[in-house]
VEXDRENSE-231349 format. One record per residue (C-alpha): residue number from 0; residue in one letter; y, x, z. Coordinates in steps of 0.1 Angstrom, whole numbers, m for minus. Example, Ala and Ser with C-alpha at 12.3 -4.5 7.8 and 13.67 -1.06 7.14 Angstrom:
2
<sedren><pos>0</pos><code>A</code><Y>m45</Y><X>123</X><Z>78</Z></sedren>
<sedren><pos>1</pos><code>S</code><Y>m11</Y><X>137</X><Z>71</Z></sedren>
//
This chain:
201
<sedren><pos>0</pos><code>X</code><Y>0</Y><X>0</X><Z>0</Z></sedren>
<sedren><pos>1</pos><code>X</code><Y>33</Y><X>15</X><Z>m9</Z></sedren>
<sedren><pos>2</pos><code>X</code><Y>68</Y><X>5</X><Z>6</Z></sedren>
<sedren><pos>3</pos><code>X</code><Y>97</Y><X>13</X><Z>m9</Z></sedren>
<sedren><pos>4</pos><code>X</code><Y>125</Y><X>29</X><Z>12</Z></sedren>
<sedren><pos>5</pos><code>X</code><Y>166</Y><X>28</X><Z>3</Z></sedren>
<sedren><pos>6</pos><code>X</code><Y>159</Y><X>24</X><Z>m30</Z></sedren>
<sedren><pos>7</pos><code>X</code><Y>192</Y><X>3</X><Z>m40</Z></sedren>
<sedren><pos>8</pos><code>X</code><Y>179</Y><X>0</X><Z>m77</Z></sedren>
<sedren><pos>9</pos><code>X</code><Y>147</Y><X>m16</X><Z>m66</Z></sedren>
<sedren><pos>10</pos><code>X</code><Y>139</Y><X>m55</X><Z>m57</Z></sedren>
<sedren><pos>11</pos><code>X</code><Y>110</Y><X>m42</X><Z>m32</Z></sedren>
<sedren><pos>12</pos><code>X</code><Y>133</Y><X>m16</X><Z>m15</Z></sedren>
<sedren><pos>13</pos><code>X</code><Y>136</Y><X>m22</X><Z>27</Z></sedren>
<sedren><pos>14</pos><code>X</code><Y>157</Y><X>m8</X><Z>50</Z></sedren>
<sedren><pos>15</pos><code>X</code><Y>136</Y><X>11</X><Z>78</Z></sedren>
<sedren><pos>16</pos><code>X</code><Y>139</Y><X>m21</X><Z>101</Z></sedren>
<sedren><pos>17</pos><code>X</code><Y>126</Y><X>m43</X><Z>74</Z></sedren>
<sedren><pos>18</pos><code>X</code><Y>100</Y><X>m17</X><Z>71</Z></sedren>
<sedren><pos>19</pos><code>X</code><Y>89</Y><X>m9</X><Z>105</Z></sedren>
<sedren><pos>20</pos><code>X</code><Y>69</Y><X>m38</X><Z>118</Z></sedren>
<sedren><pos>21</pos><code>X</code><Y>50</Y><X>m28</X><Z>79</Z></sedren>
<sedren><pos>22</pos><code>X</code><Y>44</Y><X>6</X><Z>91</Z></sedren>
<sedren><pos>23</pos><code>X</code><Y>34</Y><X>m4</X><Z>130</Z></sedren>
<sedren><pos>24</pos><code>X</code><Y>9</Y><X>m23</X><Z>116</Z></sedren>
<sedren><pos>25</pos><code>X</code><Y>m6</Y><X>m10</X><Z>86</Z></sedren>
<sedren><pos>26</pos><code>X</code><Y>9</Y><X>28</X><Z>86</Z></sedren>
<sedren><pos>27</pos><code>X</code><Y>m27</Y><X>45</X><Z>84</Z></sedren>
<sedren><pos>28</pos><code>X</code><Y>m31</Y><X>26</X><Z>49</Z></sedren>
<sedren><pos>29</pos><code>X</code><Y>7</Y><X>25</X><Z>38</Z></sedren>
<sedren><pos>30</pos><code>X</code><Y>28</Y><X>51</X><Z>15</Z></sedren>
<sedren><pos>31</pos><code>X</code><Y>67</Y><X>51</X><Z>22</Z></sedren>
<sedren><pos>32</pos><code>X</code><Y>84</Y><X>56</X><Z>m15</Z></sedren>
<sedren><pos>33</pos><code>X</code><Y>117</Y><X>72</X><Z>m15</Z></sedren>
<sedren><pos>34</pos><code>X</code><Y>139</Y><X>84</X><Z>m46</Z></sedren>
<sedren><pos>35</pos><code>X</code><Y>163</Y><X>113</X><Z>m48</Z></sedren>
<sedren><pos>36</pos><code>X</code><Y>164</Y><X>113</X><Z>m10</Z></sedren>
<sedren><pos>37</pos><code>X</code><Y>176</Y><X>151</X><Z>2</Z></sedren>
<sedren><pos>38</pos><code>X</code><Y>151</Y><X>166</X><Z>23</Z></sedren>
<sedren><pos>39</pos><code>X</code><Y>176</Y><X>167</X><Z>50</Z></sedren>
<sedren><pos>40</pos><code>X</code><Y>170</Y><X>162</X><Z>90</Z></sedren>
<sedren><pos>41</pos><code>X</code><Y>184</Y><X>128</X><Z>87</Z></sedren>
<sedren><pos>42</pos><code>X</code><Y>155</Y><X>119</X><Z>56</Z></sedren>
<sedren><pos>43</pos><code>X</code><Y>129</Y><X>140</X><Z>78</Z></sedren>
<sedren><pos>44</pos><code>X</code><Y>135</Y><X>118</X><Z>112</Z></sedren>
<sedren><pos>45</pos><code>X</code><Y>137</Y><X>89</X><Z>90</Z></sedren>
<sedren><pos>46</pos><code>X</code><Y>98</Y><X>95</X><Z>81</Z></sedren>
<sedren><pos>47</pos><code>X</code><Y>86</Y><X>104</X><Z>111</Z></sedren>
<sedren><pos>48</pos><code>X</code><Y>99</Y><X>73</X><Z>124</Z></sedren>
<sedren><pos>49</pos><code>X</code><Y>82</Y><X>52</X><Z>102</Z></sedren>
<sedren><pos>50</pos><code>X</code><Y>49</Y><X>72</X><Z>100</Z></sedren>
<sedren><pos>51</pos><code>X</code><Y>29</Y><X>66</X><Z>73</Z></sedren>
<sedren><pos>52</pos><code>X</code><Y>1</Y><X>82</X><Z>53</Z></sedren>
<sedren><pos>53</pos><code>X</code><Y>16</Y><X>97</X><Z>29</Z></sedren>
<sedren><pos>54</pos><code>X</code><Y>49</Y><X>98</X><Z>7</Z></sedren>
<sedren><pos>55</pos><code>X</code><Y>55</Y><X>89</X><Z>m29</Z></sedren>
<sedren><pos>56</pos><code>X</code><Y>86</Y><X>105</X><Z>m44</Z></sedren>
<sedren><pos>57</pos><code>X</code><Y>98</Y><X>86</X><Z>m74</Z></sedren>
<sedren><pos>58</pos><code>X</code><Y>128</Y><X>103</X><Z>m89</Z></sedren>
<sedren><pos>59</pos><code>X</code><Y>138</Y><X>131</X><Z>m102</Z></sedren>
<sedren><pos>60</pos><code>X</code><Y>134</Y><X>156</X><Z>m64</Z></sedren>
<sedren><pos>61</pos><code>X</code><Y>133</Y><X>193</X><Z>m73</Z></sedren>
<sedren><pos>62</pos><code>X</code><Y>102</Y><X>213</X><Z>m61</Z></sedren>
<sedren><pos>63</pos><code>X</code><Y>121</Y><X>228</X><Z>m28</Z></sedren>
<sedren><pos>64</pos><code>X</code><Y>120</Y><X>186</X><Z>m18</Z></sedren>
<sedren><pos>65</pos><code>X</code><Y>84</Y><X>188</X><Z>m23</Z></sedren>
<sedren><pos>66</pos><code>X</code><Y>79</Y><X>215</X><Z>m2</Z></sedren>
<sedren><pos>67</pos><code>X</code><Y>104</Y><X>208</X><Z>27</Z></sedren>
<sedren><pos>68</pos><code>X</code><Y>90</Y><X>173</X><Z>36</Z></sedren>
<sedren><pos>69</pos><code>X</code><Y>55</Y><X>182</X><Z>26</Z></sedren>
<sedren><pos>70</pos><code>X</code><Y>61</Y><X>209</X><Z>58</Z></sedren>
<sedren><pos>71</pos><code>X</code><Y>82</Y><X>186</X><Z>82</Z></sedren>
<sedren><pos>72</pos><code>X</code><Y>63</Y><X>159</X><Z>80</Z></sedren>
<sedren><pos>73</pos><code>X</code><Y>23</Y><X>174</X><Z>74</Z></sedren>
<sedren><pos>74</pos><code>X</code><Y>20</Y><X>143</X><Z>54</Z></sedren>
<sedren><pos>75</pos><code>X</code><Y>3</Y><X>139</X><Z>21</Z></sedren>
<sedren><pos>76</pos><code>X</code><Y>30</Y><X>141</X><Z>m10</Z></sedren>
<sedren><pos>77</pos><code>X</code><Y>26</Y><X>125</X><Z>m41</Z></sedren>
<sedren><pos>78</pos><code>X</code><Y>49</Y><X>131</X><Z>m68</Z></sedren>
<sedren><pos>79</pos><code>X</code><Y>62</Y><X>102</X><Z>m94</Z></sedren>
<sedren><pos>80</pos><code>X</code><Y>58</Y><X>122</X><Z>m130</Z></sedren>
<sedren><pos>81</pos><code>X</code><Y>75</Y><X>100</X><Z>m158</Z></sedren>
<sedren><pos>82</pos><code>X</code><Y>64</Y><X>91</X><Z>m193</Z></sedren>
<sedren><pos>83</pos><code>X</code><Y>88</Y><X>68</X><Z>m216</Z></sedren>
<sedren><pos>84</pos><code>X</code><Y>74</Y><X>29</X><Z>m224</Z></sedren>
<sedren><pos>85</pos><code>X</code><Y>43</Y><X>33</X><Z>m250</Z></sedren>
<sedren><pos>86</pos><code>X</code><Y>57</Y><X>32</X><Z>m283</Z></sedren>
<sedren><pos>87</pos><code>X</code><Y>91</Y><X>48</X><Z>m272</Z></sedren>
<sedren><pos>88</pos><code>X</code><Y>104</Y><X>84</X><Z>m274</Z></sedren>
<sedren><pos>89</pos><code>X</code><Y>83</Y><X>116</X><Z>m274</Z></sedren>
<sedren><pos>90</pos><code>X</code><Y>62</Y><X>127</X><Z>m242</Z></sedren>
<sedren><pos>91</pos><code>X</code><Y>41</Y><X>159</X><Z>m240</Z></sedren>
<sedren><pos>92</pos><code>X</code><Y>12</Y><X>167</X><Z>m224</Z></sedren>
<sedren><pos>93</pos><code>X</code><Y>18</Y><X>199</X><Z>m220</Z></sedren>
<sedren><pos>94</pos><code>X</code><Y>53</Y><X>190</X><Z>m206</Z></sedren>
<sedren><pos>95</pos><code>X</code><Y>38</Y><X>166</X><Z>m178</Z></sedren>
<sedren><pos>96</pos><code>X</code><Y>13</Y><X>194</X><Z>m166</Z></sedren>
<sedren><pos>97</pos><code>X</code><Y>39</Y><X>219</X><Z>m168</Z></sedren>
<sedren><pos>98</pos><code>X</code><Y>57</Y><X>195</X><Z>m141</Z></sedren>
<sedren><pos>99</pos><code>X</code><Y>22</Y><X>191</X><Z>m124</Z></sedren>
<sedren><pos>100</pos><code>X</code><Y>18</Y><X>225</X><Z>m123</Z></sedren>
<sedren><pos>101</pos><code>X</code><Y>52</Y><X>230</X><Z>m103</Z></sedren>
<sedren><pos>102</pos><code>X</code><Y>56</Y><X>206</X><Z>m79</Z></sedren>
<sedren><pos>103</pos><code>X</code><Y>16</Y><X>213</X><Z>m68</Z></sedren>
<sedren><pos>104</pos><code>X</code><Y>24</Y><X>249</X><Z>m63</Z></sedren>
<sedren><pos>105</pos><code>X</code><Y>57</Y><X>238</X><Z>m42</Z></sedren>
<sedren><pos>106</pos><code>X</code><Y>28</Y><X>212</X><Z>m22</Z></sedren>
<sedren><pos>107</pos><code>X</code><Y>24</Y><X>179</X><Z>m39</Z></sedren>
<sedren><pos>108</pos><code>X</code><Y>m12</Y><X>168</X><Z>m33</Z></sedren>
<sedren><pos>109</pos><code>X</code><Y>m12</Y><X>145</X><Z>m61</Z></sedren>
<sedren><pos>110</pos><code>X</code><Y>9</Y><X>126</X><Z>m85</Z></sedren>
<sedren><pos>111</pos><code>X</code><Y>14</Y><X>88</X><Z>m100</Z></sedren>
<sedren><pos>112</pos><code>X</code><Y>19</Y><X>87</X><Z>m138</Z></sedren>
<sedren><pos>113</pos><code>X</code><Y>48</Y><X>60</X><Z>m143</Z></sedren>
<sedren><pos>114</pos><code>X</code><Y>72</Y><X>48</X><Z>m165</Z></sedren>
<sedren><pos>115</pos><code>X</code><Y>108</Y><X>55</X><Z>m170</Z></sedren>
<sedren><pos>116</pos><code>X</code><Y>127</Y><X>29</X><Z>m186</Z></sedren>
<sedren><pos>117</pos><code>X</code><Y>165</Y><X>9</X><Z>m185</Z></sedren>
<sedren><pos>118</pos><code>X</code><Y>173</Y><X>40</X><Z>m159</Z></sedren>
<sedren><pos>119</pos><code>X</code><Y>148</Y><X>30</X><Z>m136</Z></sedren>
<sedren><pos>120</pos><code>X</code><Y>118</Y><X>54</X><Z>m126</Z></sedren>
<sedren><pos>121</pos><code>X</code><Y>92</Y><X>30</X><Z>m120</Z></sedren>
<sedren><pos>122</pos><code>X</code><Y>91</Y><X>m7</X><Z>m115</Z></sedren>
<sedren><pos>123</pos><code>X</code><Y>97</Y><X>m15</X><Z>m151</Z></sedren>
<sedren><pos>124</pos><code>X</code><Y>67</Y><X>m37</X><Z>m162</Z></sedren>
<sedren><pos>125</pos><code>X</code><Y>64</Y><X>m14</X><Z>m191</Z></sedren>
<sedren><pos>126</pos><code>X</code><Y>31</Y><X>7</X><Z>m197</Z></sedren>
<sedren><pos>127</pos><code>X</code><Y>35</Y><X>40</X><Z>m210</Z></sedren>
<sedren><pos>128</pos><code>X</code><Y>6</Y><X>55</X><Z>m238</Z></sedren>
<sedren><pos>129</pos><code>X</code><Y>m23</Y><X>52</X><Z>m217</Z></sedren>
<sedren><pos>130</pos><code>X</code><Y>m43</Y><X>78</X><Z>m241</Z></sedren>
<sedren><pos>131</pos><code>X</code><Y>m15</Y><X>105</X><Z>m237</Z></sedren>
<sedren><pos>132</pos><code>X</code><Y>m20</Y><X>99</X><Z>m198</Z></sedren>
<sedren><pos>133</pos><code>X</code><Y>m60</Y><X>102</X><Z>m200</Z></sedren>
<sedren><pos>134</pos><code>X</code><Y>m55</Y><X>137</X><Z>m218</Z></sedren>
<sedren><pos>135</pos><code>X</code><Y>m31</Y><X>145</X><Z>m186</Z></sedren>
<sedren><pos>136</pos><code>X</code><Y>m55</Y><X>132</X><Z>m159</Z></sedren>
<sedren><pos>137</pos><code>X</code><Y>m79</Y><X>154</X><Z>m174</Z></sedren>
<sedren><pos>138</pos><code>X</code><Y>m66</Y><X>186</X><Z>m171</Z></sedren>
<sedren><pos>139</pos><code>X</code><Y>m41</Y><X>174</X><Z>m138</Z></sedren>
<sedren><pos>140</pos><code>X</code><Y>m43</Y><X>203</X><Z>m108</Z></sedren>
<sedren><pos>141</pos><code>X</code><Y>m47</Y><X>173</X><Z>m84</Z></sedren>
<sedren><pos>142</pos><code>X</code><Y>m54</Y><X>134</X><Z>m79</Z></sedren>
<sedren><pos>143</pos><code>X</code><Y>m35</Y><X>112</X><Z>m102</Z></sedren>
<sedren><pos>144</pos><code>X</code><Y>m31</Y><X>74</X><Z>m101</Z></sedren>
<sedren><pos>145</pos><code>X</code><Y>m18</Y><X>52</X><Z>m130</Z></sedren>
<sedren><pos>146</pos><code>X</code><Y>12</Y><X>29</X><Z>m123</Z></sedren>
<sedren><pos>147</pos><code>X</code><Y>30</Y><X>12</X><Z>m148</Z></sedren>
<sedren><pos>148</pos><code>X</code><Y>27</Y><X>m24</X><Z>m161</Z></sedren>
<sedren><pos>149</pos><code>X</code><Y>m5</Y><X>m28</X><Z>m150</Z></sedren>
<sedren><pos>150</pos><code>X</code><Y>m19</Y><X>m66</X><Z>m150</Z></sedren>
<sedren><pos>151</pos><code>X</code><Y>m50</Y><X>m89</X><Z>m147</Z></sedren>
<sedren><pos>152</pos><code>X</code><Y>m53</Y><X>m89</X><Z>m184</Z></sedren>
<sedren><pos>153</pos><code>X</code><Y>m50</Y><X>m45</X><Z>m190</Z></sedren>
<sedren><pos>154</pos><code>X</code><Y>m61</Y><X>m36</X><Z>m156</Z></sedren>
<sedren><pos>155</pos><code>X</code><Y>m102</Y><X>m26</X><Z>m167</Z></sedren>
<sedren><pos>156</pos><code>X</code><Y>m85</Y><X>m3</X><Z>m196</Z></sedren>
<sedren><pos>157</pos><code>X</code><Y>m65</Y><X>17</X><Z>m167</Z></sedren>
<sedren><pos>158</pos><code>X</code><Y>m93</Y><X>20</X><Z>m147</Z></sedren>
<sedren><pos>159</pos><code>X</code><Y>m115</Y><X>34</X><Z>m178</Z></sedren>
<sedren><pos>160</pos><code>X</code><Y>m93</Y><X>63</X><Z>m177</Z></sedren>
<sedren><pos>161</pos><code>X</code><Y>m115</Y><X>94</X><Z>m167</Z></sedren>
<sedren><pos>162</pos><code>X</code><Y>m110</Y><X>109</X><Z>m134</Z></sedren>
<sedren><pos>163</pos><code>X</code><Y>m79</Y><X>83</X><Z>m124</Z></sedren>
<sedren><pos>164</pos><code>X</code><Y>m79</Y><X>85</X><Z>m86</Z></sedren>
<sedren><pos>165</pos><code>X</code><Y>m65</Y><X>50</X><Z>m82</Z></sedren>
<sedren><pos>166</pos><code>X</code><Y>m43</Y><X>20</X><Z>m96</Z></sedren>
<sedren><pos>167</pos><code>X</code><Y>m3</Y><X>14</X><Z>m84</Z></sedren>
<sedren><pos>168</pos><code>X</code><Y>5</Y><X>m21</X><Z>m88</Z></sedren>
<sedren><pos>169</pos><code>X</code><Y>38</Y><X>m33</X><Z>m84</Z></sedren>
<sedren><pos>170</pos><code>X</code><Y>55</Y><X>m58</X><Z>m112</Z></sedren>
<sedren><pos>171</pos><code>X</code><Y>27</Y><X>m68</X><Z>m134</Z></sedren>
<sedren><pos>172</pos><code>X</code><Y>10</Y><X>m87</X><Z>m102</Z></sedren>
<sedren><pos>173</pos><code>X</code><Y>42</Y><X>m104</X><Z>m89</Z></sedren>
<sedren><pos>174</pos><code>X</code><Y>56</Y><X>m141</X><Z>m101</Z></sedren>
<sedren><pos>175</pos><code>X</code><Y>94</Y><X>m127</X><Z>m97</Z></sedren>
<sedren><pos>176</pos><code>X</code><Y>108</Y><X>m92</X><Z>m88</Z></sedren>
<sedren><pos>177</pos><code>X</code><Y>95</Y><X>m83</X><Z>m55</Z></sedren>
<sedren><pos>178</pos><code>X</code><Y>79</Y><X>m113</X><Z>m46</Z></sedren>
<sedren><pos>179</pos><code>X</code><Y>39</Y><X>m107</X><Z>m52</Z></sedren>
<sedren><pos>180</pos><code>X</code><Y>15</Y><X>m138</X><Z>m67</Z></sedren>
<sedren><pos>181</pos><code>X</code><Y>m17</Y><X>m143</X><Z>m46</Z></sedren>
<sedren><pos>182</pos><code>X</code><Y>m28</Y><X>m159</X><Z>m79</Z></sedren>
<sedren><pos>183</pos><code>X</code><Y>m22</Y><X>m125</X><Z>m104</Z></sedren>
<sedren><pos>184</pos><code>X</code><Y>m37</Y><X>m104</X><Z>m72</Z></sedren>
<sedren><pos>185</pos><code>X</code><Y>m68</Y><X>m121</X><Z>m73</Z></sedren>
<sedren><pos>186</pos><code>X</code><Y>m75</Y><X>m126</X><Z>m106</Z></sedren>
<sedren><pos>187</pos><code>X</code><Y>m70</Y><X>m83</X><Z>m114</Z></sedren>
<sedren><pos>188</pos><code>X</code><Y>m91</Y><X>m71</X><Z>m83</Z></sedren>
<sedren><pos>189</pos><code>X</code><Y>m120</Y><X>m100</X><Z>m99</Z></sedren>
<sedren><pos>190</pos><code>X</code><Y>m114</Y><X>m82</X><Z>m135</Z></sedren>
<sedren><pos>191</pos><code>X</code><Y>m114</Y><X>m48</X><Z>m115</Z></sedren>
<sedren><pos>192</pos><code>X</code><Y>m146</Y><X>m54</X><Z>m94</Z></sedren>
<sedren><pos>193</pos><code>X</code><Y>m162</Y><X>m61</X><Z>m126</Z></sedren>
<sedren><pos>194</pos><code>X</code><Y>m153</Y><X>m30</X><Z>m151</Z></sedren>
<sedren><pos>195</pos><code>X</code><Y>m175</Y><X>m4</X><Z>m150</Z></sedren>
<sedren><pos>196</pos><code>X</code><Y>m173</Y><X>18</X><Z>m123</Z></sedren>
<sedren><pos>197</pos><code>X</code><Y>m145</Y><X>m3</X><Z>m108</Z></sedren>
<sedren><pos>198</pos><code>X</code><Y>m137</Y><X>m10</X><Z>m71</Z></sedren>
<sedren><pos>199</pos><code>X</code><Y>m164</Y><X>m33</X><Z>m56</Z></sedren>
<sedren><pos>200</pos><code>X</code><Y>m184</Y><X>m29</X><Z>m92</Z></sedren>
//
């Protein structure tokens, strides 16, 4: 489960008292997603207050970000890595493992392949070219998980890729921005359970 942090771009983002009771409760399962934060004290005590497993960091952070709050907190940190929507602009594998590459050396334990679109880094809806990201998964330095548009109806393709450590879902299972349908939930984790190799299948 991810929770998005003082993200003012995002329809999920909370503030940390909107967030707490989230983190009280379900903090050994939860991820707290923050963009272009500083690794500052104020960020660091921030985290620590909150607690959770690990930390998604969706923007554009340099490596020393990586490594600061991978060290203050001795949390997992996974690392947003953007491709543009599928049929849009020009992505490189090569480019995406180069950035892979970096931020695992600086202590990212593993990364979410998004999409960056309408100056938003994740949260679009839109998928991104799903056999560019298979070619990337393959040769990652560490777990990768797919986010991006993913929906009842395209949900088994995702979880064909080879090696894909997990799903992020986010937009394609909610009935408005932020507000997630019971209805779309149910029918991906059925269509999930069933794919080869899927959870529960």
């Amino acid at each position: 489960m991810g929770v998005v942090i003082e993200v003012p771009s995002s329809p999920r983002s909370l503030t940390p008292e909107q967030a707490r009771p989230i983190f009280e409760r379900c903090g050994s399962r939860a991820f707290a997603l923050t963009c272009d934060k500083p690794a500052d004290a104020a960020t660091v005590a921030l985290l620590e207050s909150l607690d959770p497993y690990a930390l998604q960091l969706t923007g554009r952070e340099p490596e020393e970000t990586v490594t600061r709050l991978a060290h203050a907190l001795g949390k997992p940190v996974f690392k947003s890595i953007h491709l543009p929507p599928r049929g849009e602009g020009n992505a490189s594998v090569e480019s995406a493992l180069a950035d892979m590459e970096r931020y695992a050396t600086a202590g990212a334990t593993g990364f979410v392949l998004d999409t960056a679109a309408k100056g938003l880094y994740g949260g679009t809806g839109l998928s991104h070219d799903w056999e560019l990201a298979a070619r990337i998964v393959a040769r990652a330095p560490a777990p990768v998980l797919m986010a991006g548009g993913i929906n009842p109806y395209n949900v088994t393709e995702a979880a064909a890729i080879p090696g894909l450590y997990g799903i992020d879902l986010a937009s394609g299972v909610e009935d408005a921005p932020g507000v997630k349908s019971e209805q779309k939930l149910a029918a991906l984790f059925t269509r999930l359970g069933r794919a080869p190799g899927g959870a529960g299948g």
